[in-house]
PyMOL Python script that loads the backbone (N, CA, C, O; Angstrom):
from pymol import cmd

cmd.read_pdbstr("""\
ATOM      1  N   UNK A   1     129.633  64.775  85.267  1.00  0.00           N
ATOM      2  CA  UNK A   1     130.236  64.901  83.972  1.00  0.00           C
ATOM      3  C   UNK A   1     129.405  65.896  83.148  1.00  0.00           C
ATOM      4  O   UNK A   1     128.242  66.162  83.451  1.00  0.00           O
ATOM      5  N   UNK A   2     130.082  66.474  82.029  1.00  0.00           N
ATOM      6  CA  UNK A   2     129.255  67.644  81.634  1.00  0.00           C
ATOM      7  C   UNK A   2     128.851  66.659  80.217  1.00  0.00           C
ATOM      8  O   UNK A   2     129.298  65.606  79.763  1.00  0.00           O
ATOM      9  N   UNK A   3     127.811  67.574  79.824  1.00  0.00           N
ATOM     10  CA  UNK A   3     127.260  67.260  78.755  1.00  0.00           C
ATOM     11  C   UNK A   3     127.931  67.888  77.666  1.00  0.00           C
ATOM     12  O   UNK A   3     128.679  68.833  77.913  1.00  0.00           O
ATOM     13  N   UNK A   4     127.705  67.342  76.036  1.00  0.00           N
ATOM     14  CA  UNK A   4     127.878  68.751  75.014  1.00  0.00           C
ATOM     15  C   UNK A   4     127.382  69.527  74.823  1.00  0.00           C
ATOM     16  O   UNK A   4     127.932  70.386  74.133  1.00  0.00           O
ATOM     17  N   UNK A   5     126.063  69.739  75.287  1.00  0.00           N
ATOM     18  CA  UNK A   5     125.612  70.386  75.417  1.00  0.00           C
ATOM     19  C   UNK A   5     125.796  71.644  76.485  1.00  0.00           C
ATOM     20  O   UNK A   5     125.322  72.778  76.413  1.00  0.00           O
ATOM     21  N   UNK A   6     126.363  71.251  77.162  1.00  0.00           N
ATOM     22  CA  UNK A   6     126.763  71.821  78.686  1.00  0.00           C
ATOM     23  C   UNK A   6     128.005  72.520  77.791  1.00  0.00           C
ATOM     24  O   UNK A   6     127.832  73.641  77.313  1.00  0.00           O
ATOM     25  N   UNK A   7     128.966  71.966  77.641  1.00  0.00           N
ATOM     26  CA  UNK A   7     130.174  72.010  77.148  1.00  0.00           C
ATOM     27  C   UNK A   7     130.156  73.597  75.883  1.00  0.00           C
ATOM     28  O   UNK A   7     130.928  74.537  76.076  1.00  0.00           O
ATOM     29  N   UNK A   8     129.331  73.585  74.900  1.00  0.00           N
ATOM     30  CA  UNK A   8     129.090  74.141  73.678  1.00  0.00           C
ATOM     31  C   UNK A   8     128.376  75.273  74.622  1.00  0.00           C
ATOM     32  O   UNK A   8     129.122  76.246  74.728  1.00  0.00           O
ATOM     33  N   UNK A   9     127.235  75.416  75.284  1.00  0.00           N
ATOM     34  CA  UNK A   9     127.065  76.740  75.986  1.00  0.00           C
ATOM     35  C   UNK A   9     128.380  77.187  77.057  1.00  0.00           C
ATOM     36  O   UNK A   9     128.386  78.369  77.400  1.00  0.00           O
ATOM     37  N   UNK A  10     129.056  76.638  77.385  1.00  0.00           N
ATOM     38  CA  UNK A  10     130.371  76.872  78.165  1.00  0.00           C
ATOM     39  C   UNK A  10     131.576  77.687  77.570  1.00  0.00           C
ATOM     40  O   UNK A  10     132.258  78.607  78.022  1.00  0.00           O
ATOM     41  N   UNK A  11     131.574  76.805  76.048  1.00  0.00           N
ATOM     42  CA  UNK A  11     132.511  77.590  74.940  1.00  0.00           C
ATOM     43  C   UNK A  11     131.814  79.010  74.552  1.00  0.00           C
ATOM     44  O   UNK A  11     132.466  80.052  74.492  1.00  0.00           O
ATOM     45  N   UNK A  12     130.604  78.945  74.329  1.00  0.00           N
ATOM     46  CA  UNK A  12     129.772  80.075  74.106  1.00  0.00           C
ATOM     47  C   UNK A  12     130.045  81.438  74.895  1.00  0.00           C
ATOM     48  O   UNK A  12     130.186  82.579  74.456  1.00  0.00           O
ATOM     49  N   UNK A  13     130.075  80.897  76.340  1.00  0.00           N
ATOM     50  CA  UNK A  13     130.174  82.212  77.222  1.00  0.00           C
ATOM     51  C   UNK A  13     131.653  82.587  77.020  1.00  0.00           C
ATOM     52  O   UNK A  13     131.851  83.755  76.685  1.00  0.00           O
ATOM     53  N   UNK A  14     132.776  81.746  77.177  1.00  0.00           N
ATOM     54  CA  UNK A  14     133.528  82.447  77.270  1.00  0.00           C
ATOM     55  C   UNK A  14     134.326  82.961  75.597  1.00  0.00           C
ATOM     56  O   UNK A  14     135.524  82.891  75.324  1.00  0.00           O
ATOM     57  N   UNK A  15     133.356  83.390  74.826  1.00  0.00           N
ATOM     58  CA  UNK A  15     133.777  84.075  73.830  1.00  0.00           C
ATOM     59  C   UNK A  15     133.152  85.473  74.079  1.00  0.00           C
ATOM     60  O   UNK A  15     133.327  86.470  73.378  1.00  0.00           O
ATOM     61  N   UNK A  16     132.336  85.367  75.283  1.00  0.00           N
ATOM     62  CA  UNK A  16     132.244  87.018  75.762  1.00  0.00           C
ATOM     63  C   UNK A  16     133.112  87.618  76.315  1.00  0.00           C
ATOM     64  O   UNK A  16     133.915  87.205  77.151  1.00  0.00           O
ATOM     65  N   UNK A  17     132.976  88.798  75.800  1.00  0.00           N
ATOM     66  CA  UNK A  17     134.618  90.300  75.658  1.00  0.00           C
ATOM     67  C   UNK A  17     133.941  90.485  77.469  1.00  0.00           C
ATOM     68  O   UNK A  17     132.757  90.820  77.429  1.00  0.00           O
ATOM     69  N   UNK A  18     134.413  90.347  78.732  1.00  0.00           N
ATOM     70  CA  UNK A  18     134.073  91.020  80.155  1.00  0.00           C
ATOM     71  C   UNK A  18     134.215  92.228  79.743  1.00  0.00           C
ATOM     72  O   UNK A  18     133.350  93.081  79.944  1.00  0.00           O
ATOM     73  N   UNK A  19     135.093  92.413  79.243  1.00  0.00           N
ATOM     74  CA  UNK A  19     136.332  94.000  79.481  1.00  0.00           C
ATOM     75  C   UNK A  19     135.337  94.825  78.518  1.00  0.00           C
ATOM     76  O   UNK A  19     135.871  95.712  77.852  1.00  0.00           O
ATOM     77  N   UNK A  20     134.104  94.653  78.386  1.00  0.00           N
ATOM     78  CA  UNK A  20     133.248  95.565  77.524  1.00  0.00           C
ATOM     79  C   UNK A  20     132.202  94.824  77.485  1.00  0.00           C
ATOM     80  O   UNK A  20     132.126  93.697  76.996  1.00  0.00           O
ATOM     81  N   UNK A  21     131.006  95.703  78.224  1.00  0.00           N
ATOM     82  CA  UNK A  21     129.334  95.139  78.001  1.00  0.00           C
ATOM     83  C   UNK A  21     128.711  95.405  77.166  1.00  0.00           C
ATOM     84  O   UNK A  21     127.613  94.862  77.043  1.00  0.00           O
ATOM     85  N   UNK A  22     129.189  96.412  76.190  1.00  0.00           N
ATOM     86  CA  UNK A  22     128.724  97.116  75.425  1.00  0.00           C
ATOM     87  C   UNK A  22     129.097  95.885  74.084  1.00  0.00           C
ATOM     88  O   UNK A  22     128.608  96.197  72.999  1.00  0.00           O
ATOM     89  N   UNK A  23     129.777  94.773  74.109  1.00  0.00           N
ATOM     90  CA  UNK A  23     130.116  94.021  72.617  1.00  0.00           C
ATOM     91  C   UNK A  23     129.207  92.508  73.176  1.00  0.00           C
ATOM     92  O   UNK A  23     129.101  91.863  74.219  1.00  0.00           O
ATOM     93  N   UNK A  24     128.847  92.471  72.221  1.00  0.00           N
ATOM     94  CA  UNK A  24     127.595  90.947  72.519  1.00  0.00           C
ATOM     95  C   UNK A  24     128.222  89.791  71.135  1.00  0.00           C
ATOM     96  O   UNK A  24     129.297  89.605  70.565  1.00  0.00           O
ATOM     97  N   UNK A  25     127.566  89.524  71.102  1.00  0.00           N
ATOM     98  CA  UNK A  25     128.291  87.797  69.989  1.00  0.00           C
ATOM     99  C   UNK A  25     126.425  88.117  69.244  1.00  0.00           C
ATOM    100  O   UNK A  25     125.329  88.364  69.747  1.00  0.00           O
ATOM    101  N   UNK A  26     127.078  87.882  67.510  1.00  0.00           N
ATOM    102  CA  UNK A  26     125.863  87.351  66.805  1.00  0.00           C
ATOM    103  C   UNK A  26     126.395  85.949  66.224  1.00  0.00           C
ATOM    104  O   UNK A  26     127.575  85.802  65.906  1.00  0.00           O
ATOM    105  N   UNK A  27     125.498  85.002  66.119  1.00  0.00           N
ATOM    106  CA  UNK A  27     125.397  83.894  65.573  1.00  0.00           C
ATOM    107  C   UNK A  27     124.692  83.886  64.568  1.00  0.00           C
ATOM    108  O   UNK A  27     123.468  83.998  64.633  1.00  0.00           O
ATOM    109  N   UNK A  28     125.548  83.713  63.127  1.00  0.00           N
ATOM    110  CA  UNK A  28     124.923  83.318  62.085  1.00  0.00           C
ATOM    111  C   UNK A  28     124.645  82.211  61.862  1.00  0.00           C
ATOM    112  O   UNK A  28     125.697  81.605  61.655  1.00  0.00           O
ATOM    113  N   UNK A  29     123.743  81.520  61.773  1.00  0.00           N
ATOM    114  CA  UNK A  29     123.033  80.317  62.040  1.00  0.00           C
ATOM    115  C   UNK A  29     123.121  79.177  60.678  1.00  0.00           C
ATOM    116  O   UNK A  29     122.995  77.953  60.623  1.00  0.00           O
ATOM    117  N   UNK A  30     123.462  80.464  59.421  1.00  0.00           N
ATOM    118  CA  UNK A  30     123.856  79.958  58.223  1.00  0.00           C
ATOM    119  C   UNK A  30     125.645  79.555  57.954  1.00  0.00           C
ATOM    120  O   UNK A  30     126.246  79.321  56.905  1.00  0.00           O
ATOM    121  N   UNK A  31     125.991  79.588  58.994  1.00  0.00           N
ATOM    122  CA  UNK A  31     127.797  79.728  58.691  1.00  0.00           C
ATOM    123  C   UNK A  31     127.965  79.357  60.359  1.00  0.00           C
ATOM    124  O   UNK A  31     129.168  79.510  60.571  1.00  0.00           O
ATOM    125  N   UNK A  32     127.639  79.151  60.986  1.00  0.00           N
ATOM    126  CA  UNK A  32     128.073  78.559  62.395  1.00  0.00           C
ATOM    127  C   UNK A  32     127.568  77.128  62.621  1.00  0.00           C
ATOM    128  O   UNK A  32     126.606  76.598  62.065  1.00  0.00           O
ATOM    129  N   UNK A  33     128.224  76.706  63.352  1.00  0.00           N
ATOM    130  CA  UNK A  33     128.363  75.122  63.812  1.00  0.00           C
ATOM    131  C   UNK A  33     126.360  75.070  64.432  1.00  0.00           C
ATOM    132  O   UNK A  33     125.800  75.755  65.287  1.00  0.00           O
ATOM    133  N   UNK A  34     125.929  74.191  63.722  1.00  0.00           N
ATOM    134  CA  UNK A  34     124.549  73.716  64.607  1.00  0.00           C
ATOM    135  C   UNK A  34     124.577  73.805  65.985  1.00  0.00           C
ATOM    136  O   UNK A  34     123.698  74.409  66.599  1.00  0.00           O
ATOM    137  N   UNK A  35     125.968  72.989  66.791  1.00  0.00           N
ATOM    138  CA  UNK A  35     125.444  72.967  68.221  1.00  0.00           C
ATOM    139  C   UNK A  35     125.977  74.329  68.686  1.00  0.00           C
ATOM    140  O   UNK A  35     125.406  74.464  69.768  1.00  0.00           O
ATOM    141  N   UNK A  36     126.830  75.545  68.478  1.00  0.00           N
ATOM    142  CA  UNK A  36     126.999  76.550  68.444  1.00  0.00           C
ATOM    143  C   UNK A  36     125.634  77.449  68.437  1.00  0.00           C
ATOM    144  O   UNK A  36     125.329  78.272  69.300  1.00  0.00           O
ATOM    145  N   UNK A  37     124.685  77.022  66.969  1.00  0.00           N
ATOM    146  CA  UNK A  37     123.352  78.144  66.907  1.00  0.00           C
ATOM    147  C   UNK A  37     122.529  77.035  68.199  1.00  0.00           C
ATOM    148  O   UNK A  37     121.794  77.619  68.995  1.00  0.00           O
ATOM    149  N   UNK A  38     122.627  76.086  68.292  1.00  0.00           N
ATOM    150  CA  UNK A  38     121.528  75.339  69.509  1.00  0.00           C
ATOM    151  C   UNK A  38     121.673  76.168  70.730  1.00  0.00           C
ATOM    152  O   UNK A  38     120.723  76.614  71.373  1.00  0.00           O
ATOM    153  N   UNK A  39     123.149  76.373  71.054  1.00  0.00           N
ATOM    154  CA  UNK A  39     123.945  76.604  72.888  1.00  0.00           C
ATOM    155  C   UNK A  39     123.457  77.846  72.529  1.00  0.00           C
ATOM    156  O   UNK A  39     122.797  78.242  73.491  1.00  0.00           O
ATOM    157  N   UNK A  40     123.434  78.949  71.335  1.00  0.00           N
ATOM    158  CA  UNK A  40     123.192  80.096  71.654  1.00  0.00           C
ATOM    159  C   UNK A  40     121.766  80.448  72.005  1.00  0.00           C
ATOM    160  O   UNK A  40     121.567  81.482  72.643  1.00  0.00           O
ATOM    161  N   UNK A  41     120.556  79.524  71.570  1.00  0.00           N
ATOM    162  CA  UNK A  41     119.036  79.407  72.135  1.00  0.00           C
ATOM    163  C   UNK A  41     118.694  79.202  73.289  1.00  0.00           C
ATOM    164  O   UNK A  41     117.733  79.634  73.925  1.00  0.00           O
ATOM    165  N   UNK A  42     119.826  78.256  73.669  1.00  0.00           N
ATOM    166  CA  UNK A  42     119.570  77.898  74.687  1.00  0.00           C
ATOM    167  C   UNK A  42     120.245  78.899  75.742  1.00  0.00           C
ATOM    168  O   UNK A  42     119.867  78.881  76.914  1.00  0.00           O
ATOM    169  N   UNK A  43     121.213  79.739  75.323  1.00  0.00           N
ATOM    170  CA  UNK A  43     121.681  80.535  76.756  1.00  0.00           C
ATOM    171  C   UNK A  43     120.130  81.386  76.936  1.00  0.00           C
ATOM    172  O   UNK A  43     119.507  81.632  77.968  1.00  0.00           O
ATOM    173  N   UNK A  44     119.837  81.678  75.647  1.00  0.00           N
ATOM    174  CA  UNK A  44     118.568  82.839  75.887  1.00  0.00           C
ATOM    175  C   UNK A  44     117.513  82.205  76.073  1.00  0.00           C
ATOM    176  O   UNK A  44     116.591  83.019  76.138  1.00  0.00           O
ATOM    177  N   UNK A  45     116.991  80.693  76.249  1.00  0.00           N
ATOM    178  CA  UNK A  45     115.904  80.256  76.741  1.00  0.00           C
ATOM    179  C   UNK A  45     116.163  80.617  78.175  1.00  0.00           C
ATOM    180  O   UNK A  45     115.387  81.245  78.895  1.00  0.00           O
ATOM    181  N   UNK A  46     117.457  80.102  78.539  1.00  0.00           N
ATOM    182  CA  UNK A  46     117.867  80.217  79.764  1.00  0.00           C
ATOM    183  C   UNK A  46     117.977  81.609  80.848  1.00  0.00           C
ATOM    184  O   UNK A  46     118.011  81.575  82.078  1.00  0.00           O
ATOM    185  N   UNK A  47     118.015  82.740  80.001  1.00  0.00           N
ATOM    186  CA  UNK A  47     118.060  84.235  80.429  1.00  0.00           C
ATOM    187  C   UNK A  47     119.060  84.764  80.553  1.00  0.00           C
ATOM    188  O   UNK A  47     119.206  85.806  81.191  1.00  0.00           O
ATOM    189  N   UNK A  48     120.487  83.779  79.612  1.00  0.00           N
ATOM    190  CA  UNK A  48     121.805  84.579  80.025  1.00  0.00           C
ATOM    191  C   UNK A  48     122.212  85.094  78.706  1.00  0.00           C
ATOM    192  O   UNK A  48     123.403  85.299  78.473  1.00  0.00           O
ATOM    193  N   UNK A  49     121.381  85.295  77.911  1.00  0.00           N
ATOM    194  CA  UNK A  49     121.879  86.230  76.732  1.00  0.00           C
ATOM    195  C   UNK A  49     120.485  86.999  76.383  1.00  0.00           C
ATOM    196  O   UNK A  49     119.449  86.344  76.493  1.00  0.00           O
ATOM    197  N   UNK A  50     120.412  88.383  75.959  1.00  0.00           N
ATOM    198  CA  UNK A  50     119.068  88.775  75.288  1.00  0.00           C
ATOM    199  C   UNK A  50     118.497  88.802  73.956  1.00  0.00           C
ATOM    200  O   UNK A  50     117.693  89.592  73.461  1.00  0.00           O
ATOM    201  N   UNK A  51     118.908  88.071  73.611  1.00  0.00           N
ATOM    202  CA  UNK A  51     119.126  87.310  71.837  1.00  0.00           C
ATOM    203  C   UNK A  51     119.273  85.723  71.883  1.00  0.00           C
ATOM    204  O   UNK A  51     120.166  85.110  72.467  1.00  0.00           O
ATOM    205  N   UNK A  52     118.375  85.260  71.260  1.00  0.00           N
ATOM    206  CA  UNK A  52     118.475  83.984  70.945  1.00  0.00           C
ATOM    207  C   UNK A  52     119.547  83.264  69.303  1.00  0.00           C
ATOM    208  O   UNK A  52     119.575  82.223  68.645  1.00  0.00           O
ATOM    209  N   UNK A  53     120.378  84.832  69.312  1.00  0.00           N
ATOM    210  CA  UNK A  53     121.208  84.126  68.232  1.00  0.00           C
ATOM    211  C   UNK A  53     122.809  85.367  68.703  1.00  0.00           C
ATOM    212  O   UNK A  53     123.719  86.006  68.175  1.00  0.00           O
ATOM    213  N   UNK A  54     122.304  85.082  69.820  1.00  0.00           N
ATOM    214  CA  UNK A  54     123.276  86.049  71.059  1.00  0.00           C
ATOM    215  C   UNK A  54     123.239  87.030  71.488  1.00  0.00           C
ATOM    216  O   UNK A  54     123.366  86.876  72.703  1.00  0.00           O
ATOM    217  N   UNK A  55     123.093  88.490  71.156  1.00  0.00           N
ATOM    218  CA  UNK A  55     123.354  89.341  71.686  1.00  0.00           C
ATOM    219  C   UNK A  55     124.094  89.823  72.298  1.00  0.00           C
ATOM    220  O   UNK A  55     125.256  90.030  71.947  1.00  0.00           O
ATOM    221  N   UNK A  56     123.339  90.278  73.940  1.00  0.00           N
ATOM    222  CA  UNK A  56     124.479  90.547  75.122  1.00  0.00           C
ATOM    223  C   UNK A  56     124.124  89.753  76.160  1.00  0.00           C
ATOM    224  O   UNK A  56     123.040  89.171  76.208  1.00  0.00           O
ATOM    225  N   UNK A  57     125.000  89.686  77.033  1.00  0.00           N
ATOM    226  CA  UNK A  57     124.984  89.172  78.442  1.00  0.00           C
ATOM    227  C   UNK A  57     123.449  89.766  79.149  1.00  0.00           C
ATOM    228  O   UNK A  57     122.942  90.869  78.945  1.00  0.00           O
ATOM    229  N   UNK A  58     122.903  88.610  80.062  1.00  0.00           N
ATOM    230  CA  UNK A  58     121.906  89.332  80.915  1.00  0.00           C
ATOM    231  C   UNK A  58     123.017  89.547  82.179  1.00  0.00           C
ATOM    232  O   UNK A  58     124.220  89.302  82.100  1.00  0.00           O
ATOM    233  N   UNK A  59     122.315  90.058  83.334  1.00  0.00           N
ATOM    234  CA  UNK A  59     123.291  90.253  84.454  1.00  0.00           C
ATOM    235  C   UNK A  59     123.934  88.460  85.014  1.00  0.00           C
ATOM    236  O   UNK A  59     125.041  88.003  85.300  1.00  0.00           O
ATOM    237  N   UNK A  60     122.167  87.765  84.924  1.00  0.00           N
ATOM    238  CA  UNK A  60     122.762  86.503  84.969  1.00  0.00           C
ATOM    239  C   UNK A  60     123.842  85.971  84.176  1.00  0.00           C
ATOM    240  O   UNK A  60     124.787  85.284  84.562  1.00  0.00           O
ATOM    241  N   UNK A  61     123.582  86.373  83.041  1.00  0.00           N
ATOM    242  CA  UNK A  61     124.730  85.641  81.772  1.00  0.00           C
ATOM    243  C   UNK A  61     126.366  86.180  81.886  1.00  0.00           C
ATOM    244  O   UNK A  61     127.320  85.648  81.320  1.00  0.00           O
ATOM    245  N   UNK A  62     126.416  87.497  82.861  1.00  0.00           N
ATOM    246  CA  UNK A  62     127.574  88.182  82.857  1.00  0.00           C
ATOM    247  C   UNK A  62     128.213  86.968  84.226  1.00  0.00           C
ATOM    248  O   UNK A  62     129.262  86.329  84.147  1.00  0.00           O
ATOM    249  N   UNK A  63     127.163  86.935  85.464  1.00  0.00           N
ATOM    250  CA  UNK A  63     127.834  85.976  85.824  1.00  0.00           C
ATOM    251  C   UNK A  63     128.385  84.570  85.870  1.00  0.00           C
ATOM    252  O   UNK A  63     129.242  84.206  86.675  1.00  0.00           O
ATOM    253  N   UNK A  64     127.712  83.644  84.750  1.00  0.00           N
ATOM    254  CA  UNK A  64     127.936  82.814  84.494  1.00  0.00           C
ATOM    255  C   UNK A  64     129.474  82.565  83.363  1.00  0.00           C
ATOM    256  O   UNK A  64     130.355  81.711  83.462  1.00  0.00           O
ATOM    257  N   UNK A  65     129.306  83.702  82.320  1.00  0.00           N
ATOM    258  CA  UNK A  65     130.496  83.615  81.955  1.00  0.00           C
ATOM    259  C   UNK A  65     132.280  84.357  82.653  1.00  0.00           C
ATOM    260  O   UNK A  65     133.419  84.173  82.222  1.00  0.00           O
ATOM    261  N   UNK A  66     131.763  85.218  83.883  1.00  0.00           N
ATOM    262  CA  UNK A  66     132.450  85.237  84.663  1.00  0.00           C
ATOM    263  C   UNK A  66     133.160  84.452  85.417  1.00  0.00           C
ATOM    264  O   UNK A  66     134.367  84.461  85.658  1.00  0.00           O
ATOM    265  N   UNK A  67     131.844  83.383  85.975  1.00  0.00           N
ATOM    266  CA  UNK A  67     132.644  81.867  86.327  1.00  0.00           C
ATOM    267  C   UNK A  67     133.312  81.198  85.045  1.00  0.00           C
ATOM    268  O   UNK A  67     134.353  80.548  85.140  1.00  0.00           O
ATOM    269  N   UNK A  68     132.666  81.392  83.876  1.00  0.00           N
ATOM    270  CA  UNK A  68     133.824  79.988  83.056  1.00  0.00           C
ATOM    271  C   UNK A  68     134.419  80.365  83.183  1.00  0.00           C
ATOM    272  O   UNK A  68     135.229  79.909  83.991  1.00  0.00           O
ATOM    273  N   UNK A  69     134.741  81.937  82.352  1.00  0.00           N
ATOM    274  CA  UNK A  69     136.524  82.541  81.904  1.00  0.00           C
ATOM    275  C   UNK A  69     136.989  82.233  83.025  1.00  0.00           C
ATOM    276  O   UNK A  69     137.888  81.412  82.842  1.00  0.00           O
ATOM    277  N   UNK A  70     136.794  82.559  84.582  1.00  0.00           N
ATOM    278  CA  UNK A  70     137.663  82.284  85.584  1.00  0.00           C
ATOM    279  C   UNK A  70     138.065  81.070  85.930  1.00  0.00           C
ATOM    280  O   UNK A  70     139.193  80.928  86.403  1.00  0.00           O
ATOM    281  N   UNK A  71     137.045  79.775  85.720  1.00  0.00           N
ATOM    282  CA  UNK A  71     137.534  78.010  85.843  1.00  0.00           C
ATOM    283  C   UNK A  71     138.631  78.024  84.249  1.00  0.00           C
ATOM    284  O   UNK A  71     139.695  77.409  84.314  1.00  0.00           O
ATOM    285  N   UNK A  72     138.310  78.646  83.109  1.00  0.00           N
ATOM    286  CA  UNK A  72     139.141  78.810  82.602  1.00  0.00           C
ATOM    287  C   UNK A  72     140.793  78.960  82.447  1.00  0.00           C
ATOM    288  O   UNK A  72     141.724  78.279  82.018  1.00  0.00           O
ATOM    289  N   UNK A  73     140.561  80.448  83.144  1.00  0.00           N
ATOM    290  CA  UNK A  73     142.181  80.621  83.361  1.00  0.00           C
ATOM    291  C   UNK A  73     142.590  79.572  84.421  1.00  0.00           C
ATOM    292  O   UNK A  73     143.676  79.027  84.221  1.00  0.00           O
ATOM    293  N   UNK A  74     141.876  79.196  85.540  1.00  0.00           N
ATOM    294  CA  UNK A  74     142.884  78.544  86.474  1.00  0.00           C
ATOM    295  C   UNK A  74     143.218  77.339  85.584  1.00  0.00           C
ATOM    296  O   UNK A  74     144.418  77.079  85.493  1.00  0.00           O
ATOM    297  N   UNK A  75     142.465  76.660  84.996  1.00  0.00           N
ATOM    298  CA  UNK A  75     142.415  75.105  84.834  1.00  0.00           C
ATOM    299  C   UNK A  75     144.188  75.805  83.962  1.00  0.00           C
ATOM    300  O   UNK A  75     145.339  75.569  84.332  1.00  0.00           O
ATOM    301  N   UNK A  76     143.841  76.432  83.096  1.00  0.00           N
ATOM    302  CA  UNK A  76     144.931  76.832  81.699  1.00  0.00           C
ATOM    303  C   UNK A  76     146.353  77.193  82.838  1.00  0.00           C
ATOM    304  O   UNK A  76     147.488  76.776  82.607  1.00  0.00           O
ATOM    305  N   UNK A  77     146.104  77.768  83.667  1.00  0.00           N
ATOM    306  CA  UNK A  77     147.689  78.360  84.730  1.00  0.00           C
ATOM    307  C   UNK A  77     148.463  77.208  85.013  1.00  0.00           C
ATOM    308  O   UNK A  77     148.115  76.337  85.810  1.00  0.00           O
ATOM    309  N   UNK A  78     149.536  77.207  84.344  1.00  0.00           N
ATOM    310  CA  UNK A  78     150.843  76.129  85.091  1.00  0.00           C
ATOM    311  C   UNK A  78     150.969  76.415  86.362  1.00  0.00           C
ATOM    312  O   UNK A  78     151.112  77.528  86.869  1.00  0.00           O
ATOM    313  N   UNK A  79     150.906  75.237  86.941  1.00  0.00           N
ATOM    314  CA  UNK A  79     151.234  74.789  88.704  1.00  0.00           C
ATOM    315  C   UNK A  79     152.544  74.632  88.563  1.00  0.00           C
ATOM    316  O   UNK A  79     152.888  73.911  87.626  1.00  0.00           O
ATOM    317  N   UNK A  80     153.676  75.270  89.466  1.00  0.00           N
ATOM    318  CA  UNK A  80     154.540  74.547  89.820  1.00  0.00           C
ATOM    319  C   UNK A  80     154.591  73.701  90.928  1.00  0.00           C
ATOM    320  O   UNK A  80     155.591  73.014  91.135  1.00  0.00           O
TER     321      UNK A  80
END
""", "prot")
cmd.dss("prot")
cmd.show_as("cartoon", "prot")
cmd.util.cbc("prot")
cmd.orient("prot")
């Protein structure tokens, strides 16, 4: 089972643009959700962002939010 914590860095990644490496996410820490500025410390404790209030993707961080957006779309695709 995931954590919220798990969950809130999960939402995090996939508000990264793939379709451009060049656009990173800032977190204003004064106007964003607490566990929002927490998940964003923590991607960069972790090494998948180069900003601890976001930035950009590391190569790791490109693949990790590569996997959400992609568990993403499938989970979101109607099965017939």
């Amino acid at each position: 089972m995931l954590t919220p914590d798990e969950i809130a860095e999960i939402n995090l990644l996939c508000q990264f643009n793939l379709g451009n490496s060049q656009e990173g996410l800032k977190i204003h820490s004064h106007e964003a959700d607490p566990a929002t500025v927490a998940a964003s410390e923590r991607l960069f404790a972790k090494g998948l962002t180069t900003q601890p209030d976001g930035g950009y993707l590391t190569s790791l961080g490109l693949d990790a939010a590569e996997h959400a957006q992609t568990l993403l779309t499938i989970l979101r695709t109607p099965r017939s």
